[in-house]
N, C-alpha and C positions, 0 to 999 in steps of 0.2 A: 629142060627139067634138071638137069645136070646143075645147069649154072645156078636154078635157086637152088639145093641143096649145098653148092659152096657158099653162097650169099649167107645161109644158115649158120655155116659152122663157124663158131666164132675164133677170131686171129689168134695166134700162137701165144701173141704178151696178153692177150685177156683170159687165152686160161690160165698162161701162168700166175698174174693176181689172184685168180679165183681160188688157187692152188694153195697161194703165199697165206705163211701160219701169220704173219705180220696182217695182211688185208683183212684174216678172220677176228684178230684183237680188234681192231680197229671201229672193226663193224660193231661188234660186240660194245665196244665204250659208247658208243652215238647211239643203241638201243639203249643201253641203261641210262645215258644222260639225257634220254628223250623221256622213257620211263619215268625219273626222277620228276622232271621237270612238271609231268604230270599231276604228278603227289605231291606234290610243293610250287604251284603254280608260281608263288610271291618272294623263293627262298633267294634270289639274286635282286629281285627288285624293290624299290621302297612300298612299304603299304599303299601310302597316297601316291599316285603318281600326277598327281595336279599340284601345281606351286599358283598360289594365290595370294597376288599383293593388294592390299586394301588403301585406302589415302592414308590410314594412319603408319603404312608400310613405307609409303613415298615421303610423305612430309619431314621426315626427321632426315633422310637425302636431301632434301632439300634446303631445309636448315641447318646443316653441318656444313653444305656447300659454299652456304652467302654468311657463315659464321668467318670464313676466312678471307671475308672482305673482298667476295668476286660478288658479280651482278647477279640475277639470276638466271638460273642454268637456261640454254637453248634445249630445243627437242631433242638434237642429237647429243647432248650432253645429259640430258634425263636421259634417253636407249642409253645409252653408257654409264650411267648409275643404276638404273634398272639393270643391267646385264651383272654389273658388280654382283647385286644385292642376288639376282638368280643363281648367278656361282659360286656365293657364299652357302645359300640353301640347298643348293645341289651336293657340295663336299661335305659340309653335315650331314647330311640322310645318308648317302653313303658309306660317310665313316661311321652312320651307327649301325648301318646295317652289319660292317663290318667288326661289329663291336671293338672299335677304336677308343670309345669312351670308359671301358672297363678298366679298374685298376692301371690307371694315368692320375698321377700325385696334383696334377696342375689343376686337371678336371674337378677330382673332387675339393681341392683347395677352392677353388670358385663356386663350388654346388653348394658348398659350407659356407661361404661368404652370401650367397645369395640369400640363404635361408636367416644368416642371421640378420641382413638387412629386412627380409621378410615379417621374422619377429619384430624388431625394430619400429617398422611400420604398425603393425600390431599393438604395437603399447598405444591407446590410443589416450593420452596424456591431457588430463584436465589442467586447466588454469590454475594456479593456486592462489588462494586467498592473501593479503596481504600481512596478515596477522601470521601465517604458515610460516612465509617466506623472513618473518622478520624474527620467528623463534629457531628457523633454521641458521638464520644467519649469526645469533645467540650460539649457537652452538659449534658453528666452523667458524665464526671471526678471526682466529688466529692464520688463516689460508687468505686472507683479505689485508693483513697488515702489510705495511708498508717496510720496505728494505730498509736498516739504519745505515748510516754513511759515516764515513771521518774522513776530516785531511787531517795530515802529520808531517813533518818531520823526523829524523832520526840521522844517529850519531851510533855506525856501526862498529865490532870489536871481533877481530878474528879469533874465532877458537884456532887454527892455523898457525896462527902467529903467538898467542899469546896462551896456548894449551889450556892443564885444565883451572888456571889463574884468569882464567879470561873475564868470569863473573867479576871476580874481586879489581879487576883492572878496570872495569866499564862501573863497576859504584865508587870507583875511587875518585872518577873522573864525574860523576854523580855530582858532589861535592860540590864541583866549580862552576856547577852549571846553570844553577839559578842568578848569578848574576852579569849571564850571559845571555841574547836574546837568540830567538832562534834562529837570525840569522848569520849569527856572528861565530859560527862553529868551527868554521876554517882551521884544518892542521887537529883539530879532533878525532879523536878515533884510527879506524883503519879504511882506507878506499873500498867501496862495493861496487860492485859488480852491474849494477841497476841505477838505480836512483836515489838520491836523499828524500826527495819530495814527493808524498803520492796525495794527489788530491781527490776527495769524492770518491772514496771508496768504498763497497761492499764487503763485509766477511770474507763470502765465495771468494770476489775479487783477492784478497788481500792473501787467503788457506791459499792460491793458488801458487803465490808467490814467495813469501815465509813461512807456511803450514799453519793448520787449523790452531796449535795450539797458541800461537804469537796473535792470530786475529781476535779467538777469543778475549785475550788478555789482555788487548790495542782497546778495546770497545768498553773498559772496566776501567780505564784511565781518564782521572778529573783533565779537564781541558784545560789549559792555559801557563801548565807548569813543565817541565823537564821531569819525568819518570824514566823507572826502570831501576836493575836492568831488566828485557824480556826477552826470552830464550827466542831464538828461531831454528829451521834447518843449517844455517850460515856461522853461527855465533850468537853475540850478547846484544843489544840494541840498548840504548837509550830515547826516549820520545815525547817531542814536542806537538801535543795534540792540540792542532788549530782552532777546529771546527766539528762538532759534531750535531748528526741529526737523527736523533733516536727512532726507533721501530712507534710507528702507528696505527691504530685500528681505528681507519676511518668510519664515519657515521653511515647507519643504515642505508637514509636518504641519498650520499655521496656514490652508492655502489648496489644500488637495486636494482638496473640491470645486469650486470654482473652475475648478482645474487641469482636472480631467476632462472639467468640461462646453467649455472652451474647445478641448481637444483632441479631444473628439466632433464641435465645430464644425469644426474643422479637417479632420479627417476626413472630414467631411460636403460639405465643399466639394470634396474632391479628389477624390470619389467622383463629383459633380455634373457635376464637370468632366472627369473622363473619359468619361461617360458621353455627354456633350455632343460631345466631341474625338470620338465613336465615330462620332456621328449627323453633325459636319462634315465626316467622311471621304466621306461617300456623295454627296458634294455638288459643284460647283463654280460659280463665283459670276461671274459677266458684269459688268465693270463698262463707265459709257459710256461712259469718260475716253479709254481707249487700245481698247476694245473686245477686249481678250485677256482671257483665262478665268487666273480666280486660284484656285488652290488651295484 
């Protein structure tokens, strides 16, 4: 009898636990986190806890796979895409359970792009009439002209060199130069930096090299004679304009596809943009500056 009555009493280090203020916190957190658990059956886990792939889940694996010129997948190479595509699903729900997707700049830059593709879609865009597209093209034809082009020569003058007599230097040299051909320039002028000869040039092109106001003024020269002088960034120029091929607005016929698809864009944006106007309506915007609500 003796010996159950020690059997009973429990060891020296269990009752010191039972004692320890440490083992009664303890105890204490795993009631309340059991408690909790309770009343929030779902608050750690996702809502759904089923991940369900349908064929339209697999076939875009599977076509992304043989898009990069392999054969197609084995079985153990679908389990290994299937496994990807589950642990992609899996760290999503988690991090929203986590609300990881709150206020993340990248998140909502994609949730705004979605939507506007959404809208996008939503414009559901008729065919237009041919008589539409050909009073539209009436009215942006100038978006449809053709680039004008020159080639030239030229006979440069340094302002560097010859200060602010440099105009007067480069029309003096004017004088001589009509019964000179454009080849025959040699020992003219001052050395540049570039070229004498530019052939088949754009505006852009040309603003890029002597500035806007020298192309302008390049494109305003009868062809076939020695002009100038014309101001550039550099100095004075004189110019011997070869060839030119003036801006054109080709015929309807030439650029109706074109025309269409830039008119479906067009479309396409007004469509976006109403749709957008519809969703600003529902809204009003707090700024902190004056703290009054804006429209």
């Amino acid at each position: 009898m003796m010996e159950a009555a020690k059997e009973q009493i429990p060891p020296r280090w269990t009752r010191r636990w039972l004692r320890d203020p440490l083992f009664h916190f303890m105890l204490a957190g795993v009631a309340l986190f059991g408690f909790y658990r309770v009343l929030n059956p779902s608050a750690d886990a996702p809502k759904e806890g089923r991940i369900v792939l349908t064929q339209d889940d697999l076939r875009p694996m599977t076509v992304a796979w043989m898009a990069q010129g392999r054969p197609a997948p084995a079985p153990e190479q679908v389990a290994s895409l299937v496994e990807a595509k589950v642990r992609e699903e899996i760290l999503y729900r988690e991090a929203l359970a986590l609300g990881l997707d709150r206020d993340d700049t990248i998140v909502k830059r994609r949730l705004a792009q979605k939507m506007d593709f959404l809208a996008e879609d939503a414009a559901a865009l008729r065919e237009p009439t041919r008589q539409e597209l050909e009073t539209w093209f009436r009215e942006h034809s100038d978006s449809f002209a053709s680039t004008p082009r020159v080639s030239f020569t030229h006979v440069y003058f340094s302002a560097d060199r010859h200060g602010e007599g440099t105009r007067e230097v480069a029309a003096k040299a004017l004088e001589t130069m009509p019964a000179r051909s454009r080849q025959s320039t040699a020992g003219l002028g001052d050395p540049f930096m570039f070229q004498d000869f530019y052939g088949d040039r754009s505006p852009t092109q040309l603003a890029g090299v002597f500035g806007p106001a020298f192309a302008k003024a390049l494109f305003e020269v009868k062809p076939g004679t020695w002009q100038g002088p014309i101001a550039s960034g550099y100095g004075w120029h004189l110019v011997f304009v070869g060839a030119m091929t003036p801006s054109r607005v080709p015929a309807f016929e030439e650029v109706e596809g074109e025309v269409r698809a830039e008119w479906t864009a067009e479309q396409r944006a007004r469509s976006k943009q109403t749709a957008f106007e519809t969703m600003r309506a529902r809204y009003t915007v707090i700024l902190p500056d004056d703290g009054e609500a804006k429209p």
